[in-house]
C-alpha positions in Angstrom: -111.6 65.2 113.7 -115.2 64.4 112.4 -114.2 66.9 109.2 -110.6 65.0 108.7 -112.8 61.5 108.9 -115.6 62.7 106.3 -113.0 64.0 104.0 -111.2 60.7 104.3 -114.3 58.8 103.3 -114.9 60.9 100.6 -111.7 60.3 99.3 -111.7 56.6 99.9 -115.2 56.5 98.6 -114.0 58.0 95.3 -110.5 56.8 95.2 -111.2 53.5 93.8 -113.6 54.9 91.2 -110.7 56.9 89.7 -108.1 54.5 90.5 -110.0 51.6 88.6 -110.8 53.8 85.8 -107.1 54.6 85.5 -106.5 51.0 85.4 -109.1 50.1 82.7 -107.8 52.3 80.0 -106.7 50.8 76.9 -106.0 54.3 75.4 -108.6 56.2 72.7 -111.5 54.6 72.0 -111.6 53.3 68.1 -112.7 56.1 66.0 -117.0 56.1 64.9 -117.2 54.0 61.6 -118.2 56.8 59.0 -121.5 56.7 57.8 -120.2 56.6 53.7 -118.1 53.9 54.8 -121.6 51.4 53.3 -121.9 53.5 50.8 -118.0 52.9 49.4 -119.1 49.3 50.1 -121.9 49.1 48.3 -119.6 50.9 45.3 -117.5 47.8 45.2 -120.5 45.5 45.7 -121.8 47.1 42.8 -118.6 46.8 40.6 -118.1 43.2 41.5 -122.0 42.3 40.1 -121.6 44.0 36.7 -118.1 42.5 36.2 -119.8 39.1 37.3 -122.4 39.8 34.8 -120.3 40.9 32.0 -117.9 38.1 32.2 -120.7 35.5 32.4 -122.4 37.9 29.1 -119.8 38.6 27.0 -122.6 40.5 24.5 -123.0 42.7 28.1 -119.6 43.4 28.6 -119.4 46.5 26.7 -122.3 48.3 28.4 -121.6 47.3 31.8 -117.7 47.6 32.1 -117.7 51.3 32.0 -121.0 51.3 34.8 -118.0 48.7 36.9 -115.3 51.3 36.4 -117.8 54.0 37.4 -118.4 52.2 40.8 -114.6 51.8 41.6 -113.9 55.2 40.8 -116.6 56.2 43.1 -115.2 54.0 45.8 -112.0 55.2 45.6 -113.5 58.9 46.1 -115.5 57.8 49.3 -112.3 56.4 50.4 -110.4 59.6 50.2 -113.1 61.5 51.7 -113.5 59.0 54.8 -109.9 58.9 55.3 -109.9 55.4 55.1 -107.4 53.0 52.7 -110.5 51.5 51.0 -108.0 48.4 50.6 -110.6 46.0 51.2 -110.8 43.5 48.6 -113.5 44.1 46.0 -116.2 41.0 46.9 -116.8 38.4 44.8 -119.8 38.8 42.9 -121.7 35.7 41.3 -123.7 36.2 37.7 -127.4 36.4 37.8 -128.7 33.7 36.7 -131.1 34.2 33.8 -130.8 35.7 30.1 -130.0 39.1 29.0 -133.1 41.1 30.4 -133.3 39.0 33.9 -129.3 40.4 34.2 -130.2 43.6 33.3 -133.4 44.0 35.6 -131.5 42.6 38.6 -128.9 45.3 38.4 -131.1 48.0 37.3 -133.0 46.9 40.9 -129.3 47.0 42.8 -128.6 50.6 41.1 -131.9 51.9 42.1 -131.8 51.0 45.5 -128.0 52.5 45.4 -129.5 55.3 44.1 -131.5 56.4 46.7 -129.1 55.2 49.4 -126.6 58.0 47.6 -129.6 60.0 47.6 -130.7 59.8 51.2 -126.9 60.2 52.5 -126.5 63.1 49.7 -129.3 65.3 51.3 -128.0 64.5 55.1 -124.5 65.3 54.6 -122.4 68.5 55.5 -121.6 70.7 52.2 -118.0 69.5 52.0 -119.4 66.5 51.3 -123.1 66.5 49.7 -121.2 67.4 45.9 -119.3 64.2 46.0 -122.5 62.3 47.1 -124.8 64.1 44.5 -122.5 63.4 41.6 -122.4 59.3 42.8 -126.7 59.7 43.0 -126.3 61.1 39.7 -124.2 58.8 38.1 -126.2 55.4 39.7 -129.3 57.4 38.5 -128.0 57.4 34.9 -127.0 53.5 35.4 -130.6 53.1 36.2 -131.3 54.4 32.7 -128.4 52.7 31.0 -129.6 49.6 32.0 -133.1 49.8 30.7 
C-alpha cells in the first residue's frame, strides 16, 4: 500500500507538469531569424541611399545607379539563400545633404562599414555560403573604391 501511495504521488506530482505543458502549446516555435537576414537589409538600405542620392544629384546618377542595382541584386541573393521572400519594401532613403563630395564620403562611409559586416559574416559562415558572402564583400569593397 505505501508503494501504490508513493507511485500515486509521483504521478500526481508530475501529472500536472505534463498536463499543463500539453495545454500551453501553441505548436513549433517560430523559426531562429537567420543571421544574413541584416545583411539583405542592409543591401536594400544601401540601394535606397544611392537612389536617394542619385535622384537628388542627377550629375551622380550615372555612377551610383549601377552600385543601387548591385545592392538589390545582392538582396535578392541573400533572400534565396535564407529562404525568405525578401518582399519587404525597400526603405525610404533621404539624400545627404551636402554637395557632391559630402554625398560621396557619406556613402563611401555606409559601404565600408557594409563592407566589413559582409566581411565578418563571410569568414563565419558554413562553405555553402561564405562564396556568396565573399562576392557581396567584394563587390561593397569595389564601391568603396568607386566612390572615391
Amino acid at each position: 500500500m505505501l508503494g501504490a501511495g508513493a507511485l500515486l504521488a509521483l504521478g500526481g506530482a508530475t501529472a500536472p507538469l505534463t498536463g499543463c505543458d500539453l495545454l500551453d502549446r501553441d505548436g513549433d516555435p517560430p523559426p531562429a531569424p537567420d543571421p544574413l537576414e541584416p545583411l539583405a537589409a542592409e543591401a536594400r538600405d544601401l540601394a535606397a541611399r544611392h537612389r536617394a542620392a542619385a535622384a537628388a544629384n542627377p550629375d551622380l546618377a550615372e555612377l551610383l545607379t549601377p552600385i543601387a542595382e548591385a545592392h538589390e541584386a545582392h538582396a535578392g541573393e541573400l533572400a534565396k539563400l535564407t529562404g525568405r521572400s525578401g518582399a519587404s519594401a525597400a526603405p525610404s532613403a533621404a539624400a545627404t545633404p551636402g554637395g557632391r563630395a559630402a554625398v560621396l564620403a557619406a556613402l563611401r562611409e555606409a559601404e565600408q562599414s557594409a563592407r566589413e559586416t559582409a566581411a565578418k559574416l563571410c569568414a563565419e559562415a558554413p562553405a555553402g555560403r561564405a562564396a556568396v558572402l565573399g562576392s557581396i564583400a567584394a563587390a561593397r569593397a569595389t564601391h568603396v573604391e568607386a566612390l572615391k
